[in-house]
PARO-7318 format. One line per field, with one value per residue: y, z, x of N, C-alpha, C in turn. Coordinates in steps of 0.05 Angstrom, whole numbers, m for minus. Each point is the difference from the previous one (the first is absolute). Layout:
N
nyy: (Y,...)
nzz: (Z,...)
nxx: (X,...)
cayy: (Y,...)
cazz: (Z,...)
caxx: (X,...)
cyy: (Y,...)
czz: (Z,...)
cxx: (X,...)
# end
This chain:
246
nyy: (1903,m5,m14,19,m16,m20,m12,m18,6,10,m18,m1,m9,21,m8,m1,19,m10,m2,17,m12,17,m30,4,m8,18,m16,m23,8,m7,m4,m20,17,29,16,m6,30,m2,9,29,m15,21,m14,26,m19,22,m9,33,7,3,m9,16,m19,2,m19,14,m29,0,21,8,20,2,28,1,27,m29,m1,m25,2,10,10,m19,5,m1,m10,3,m9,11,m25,2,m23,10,m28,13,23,1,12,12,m5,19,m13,m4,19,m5,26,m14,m11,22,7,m24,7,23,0,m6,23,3,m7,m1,28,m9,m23,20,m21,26,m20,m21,17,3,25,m8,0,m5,m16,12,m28,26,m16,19,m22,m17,27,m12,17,17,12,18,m19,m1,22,5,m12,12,28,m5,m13,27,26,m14,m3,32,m15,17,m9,m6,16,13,2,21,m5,17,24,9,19,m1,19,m20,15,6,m23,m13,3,m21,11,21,m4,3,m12,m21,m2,12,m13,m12,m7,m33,5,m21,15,m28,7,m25,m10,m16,m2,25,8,2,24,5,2,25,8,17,m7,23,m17,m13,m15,m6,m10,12,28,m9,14,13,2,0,3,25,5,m5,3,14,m7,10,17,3,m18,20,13,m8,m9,32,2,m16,10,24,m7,m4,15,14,m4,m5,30,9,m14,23)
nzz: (4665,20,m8,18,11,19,m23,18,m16,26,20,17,m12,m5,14,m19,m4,m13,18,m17,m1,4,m14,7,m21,m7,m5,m32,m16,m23,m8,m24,m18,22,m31,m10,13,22,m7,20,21,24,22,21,27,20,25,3,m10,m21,m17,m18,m21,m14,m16,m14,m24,m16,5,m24,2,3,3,m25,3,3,m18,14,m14,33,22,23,m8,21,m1,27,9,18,15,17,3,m9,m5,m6,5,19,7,m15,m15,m9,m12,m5,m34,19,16,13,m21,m4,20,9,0,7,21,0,m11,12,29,m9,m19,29,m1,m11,m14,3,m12,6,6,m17,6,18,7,23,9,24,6,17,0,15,6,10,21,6,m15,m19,m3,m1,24,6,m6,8,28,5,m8,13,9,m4,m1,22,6,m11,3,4,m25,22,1,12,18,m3,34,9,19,32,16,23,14,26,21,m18,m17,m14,m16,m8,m20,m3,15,0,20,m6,m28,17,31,m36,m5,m4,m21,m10,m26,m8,m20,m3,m11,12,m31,m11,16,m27,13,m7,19,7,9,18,28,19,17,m15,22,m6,17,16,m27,14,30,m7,m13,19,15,m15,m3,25,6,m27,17,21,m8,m10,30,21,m9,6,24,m5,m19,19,21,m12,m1,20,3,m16,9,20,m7,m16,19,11)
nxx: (2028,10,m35,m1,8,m16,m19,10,17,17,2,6,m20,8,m21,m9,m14,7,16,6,25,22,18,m17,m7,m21,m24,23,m19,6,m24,2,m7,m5,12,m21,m7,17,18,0,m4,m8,4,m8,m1,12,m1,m17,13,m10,28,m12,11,m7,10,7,5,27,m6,m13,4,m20,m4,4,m8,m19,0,20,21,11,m19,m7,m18,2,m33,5,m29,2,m25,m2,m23,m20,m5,20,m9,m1,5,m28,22,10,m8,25,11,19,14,m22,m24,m5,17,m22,m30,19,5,m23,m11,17,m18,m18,8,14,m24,m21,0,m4,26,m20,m23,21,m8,9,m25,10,m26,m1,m26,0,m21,4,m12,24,m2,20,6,18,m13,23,17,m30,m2,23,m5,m21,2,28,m16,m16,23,9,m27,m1,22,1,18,14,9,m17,m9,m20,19,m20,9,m7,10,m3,m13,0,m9,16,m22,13,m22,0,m2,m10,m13,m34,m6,16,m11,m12,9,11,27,4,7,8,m11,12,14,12,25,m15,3,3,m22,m5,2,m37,2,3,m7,2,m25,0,18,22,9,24,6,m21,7,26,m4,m11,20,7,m21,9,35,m4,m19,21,18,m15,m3,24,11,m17,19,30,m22,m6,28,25,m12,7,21,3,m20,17,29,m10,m2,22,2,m18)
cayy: (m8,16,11,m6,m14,m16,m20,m17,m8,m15,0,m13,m42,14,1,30,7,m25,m26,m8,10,20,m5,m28,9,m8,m14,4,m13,7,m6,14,m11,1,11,m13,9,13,m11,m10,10,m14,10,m8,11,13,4,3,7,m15,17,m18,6,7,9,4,5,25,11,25,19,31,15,m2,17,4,m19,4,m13,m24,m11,m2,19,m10,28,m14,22,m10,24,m4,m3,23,m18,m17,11,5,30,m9,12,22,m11,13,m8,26,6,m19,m25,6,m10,m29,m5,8,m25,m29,0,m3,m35,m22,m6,m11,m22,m15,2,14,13,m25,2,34,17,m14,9,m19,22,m10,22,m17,10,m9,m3,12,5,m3,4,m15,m1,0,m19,m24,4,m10,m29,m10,5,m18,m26,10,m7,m31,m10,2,m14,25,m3,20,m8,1,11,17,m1,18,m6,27,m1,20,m1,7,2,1,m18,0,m19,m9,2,25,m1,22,12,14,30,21,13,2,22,2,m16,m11,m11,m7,m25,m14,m27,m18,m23,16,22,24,15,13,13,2,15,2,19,m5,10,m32,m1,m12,m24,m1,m3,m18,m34,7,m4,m21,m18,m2,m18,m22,5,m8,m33,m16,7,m9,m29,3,9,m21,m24,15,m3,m33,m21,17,m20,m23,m6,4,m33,m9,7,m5,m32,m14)
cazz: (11,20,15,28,8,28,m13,4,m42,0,24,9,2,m33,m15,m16,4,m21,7,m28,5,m17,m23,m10,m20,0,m15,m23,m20,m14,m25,m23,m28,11,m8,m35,m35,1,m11,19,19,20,31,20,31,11,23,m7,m31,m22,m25,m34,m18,m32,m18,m36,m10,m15,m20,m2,16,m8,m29,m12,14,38,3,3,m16,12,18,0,26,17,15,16,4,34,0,17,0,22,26,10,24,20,m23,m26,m12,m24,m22,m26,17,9,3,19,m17,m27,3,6,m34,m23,6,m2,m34,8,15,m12,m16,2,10,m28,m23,m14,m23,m12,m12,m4,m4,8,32,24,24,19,6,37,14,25,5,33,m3,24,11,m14,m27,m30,m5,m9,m31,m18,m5,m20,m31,m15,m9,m22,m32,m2,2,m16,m5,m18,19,22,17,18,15,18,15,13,26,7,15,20,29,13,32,8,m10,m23,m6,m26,m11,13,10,1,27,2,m9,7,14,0,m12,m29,m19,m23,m10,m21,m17,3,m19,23,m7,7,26,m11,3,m16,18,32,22,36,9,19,m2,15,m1,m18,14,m6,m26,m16,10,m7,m27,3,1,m28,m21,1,m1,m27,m13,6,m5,m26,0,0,m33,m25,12,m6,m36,m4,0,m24,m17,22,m2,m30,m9,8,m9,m19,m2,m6)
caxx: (26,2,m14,m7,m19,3,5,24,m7,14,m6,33,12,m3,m32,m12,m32,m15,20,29,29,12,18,m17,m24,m30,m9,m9,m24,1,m11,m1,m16,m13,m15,5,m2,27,28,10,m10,8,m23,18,m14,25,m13,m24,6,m18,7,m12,13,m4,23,1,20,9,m9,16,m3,m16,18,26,28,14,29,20,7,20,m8,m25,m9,m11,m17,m19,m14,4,m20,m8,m26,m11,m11,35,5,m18,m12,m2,15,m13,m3,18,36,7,29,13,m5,20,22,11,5,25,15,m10,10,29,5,m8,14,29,m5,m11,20,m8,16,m8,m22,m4,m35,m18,m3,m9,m11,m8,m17,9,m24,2,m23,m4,35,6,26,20,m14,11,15,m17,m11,30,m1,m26,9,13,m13,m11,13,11,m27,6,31,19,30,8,29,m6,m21,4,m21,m1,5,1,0,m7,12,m23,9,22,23,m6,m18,m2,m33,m9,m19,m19,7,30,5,m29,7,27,24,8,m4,23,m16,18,m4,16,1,13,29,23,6,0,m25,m8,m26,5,m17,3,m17,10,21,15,33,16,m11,m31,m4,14,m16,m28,11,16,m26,m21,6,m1,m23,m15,m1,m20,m18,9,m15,m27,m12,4,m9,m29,m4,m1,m23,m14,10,m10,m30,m8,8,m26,m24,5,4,m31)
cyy: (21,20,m5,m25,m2,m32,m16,m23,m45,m16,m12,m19,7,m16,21,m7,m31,m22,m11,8,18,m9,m12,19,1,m27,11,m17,2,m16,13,m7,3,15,m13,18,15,m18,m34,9,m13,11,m8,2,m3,10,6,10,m19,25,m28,25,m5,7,m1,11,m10,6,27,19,29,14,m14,13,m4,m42,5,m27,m23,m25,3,27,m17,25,m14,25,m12,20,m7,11,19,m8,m22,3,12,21,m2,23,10,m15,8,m13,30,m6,m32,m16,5,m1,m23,m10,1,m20,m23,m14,4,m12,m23,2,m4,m18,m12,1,29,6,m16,20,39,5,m15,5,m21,17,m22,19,m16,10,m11,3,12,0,m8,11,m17,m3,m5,m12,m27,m2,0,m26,m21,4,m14,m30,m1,m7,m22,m19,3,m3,26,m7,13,m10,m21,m6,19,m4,26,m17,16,m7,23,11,8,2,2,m25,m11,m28,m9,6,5,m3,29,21,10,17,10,9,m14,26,5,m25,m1,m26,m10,m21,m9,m16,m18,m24,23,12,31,12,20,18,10,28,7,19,3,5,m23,22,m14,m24,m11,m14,m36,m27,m3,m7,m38,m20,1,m25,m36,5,m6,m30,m17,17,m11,m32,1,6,m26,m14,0,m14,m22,m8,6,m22,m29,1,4,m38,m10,m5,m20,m31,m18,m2)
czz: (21,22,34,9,27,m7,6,m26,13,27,12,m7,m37,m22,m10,5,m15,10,m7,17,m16,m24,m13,m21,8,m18,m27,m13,m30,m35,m25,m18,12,m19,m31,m22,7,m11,25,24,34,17,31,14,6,25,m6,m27,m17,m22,m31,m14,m25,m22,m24,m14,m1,m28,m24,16,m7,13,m9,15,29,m17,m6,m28,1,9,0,28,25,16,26,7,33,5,31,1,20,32,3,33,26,m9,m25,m18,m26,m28,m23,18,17,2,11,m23,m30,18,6,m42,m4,13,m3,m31,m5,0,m27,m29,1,m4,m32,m22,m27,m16,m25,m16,m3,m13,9,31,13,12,20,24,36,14,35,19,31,8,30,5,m16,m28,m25,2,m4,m23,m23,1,m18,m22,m13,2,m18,m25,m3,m15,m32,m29,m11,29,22,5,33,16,19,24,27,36,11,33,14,23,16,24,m6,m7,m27,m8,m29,m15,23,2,m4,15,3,m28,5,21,17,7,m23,m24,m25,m19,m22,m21,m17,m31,13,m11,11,22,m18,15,m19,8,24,9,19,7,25,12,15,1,m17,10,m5,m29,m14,14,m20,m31,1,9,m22,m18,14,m8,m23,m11,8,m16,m37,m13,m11,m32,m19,8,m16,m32,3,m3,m23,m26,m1,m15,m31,m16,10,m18,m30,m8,11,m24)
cxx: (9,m9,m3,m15,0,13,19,4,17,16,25,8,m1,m22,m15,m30,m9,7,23,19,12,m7,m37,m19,m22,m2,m6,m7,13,m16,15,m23,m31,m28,3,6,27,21,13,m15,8,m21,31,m5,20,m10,m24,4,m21,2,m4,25,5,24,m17,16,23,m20,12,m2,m9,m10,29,28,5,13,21,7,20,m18,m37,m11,m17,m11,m17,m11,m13,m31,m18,m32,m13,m7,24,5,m17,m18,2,29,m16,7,19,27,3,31,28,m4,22,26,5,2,27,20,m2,14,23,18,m6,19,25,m6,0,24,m10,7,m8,m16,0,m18,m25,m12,m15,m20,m1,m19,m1,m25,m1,m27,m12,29,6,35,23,m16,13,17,m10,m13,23,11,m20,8,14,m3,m15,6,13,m20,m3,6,18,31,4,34,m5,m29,7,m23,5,m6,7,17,12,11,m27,6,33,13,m6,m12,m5,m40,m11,m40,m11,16,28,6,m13,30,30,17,6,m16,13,m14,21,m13,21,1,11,22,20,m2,m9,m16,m3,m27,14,m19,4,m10,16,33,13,31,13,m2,m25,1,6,m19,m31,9,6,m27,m22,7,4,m31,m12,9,m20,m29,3,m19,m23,m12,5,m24,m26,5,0,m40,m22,9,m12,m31,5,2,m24,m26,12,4,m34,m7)
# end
């Protein structure tokens, strides 16, 4: 983020390097019930993004002394594939994966009803296959179709959405290229019945202005992205009655 470039990210007639307008999304994909021996599971194509996600659980939770007796623990574990990225990445978690993990896990227990299932731990596992930018706001949207998929209660769904500033203006989901040699970046995630936010992030540097327009195109942003998930369980439903009435 904020690297030098020549790069024109964005052009007078305000077209970005891909063809999209400010306010417009990359293309999303979203499957459930992608894996059998998981609880719950999801798959998401999010521009070039291709993130698999994995719930288990509620289960007990062990060791014994990391439960809580109110509530359920929710653990996502965020891991990006050695061959996710142009260059082959070093195989483990590192500094950047254990902090999306901690938020993610965060994010997702505002969402989950955790008071349902004390001593008990959720995992969630976010394997991001090929990364194209906005990673862990596509891998939090996946997730929680996940545990939806699932079925462990949610208040909510939580869906993630980023946005930006590029050449000096502000742009909705942020491209390779424009976080490579943006200004800024504002990675959120949202309970789209209430507006809750439960994820915020900022790379970079917006004005007060800037901040609220870029706030203000995420959350129109997650009602459309919201659709996209209920659309992913509806049809998961859809093929089970199916299967179940042959």
């Amino acid at each position: 983020m904020g690297t030098t470039s020549d790069i024109k990210l964005i052009d007078e007639n305000n077209i970005r390097l891909d063809g999209r307008g400010p306010d417009e999304l990359r293309p999303i994909r979203i499957e459930t019930n992608v894996l059998n021996r998981a609880d719950g599971s999801s798959f998401i194509e999010w521009g070039g993004n291709k993130i698999m996600v994995a719930v288990y659980g509620p289960r007990e939770a062990y060791p014994k002394h990391n439960q809580d007796i109110n509530k359920a623990i929710v653990k996502a574990r965020y891991n990006m594939a050695a061959f996710s990225v142009d260059e082959r990445k070093r195989p483990g978690p590192d500094r950047r994966s254990v902090e999306i993990s901690k938020v993610i896990s965060e994010a997702l227990e505002a969402a989950i009803m955790v008071e349902l299932f004390p001593r008990a731990q959720i995992d969630v596992f976010i394997e991001v296959l090929q990364a194209d930018a906005g990673t862990r706001i596509a891998g939090l949207t996946a997730a929680s179709v996940a545990v939806a998929a699932a079925g462990i209660p949610m208040r909510d769904m939580v869906v993630g959405c980023t946005a930006g500033k590029i050449d000096g203006k502000i742009v909705l989901d942020l491209s390779k290229e424009e976080d490579n040699f943006g200004q800024a970046d504002l990675p959120v995630g949202v309970l789209p019945k209430s507006d809750k936010i439960v994820l915020m992030q900022m790379d970079g540097d917006l004005s007060v202005e800037e901040f609220e327009q870029a706030t203000s195109m995420i959350l129109k942003a997650t009602k459309r992205i919201a659709q996209i998930q209920r659309e992913a369980l509806t049809k998961k439903y859809e093929i089970q009655q199916k299967e179940q009435g042959e």
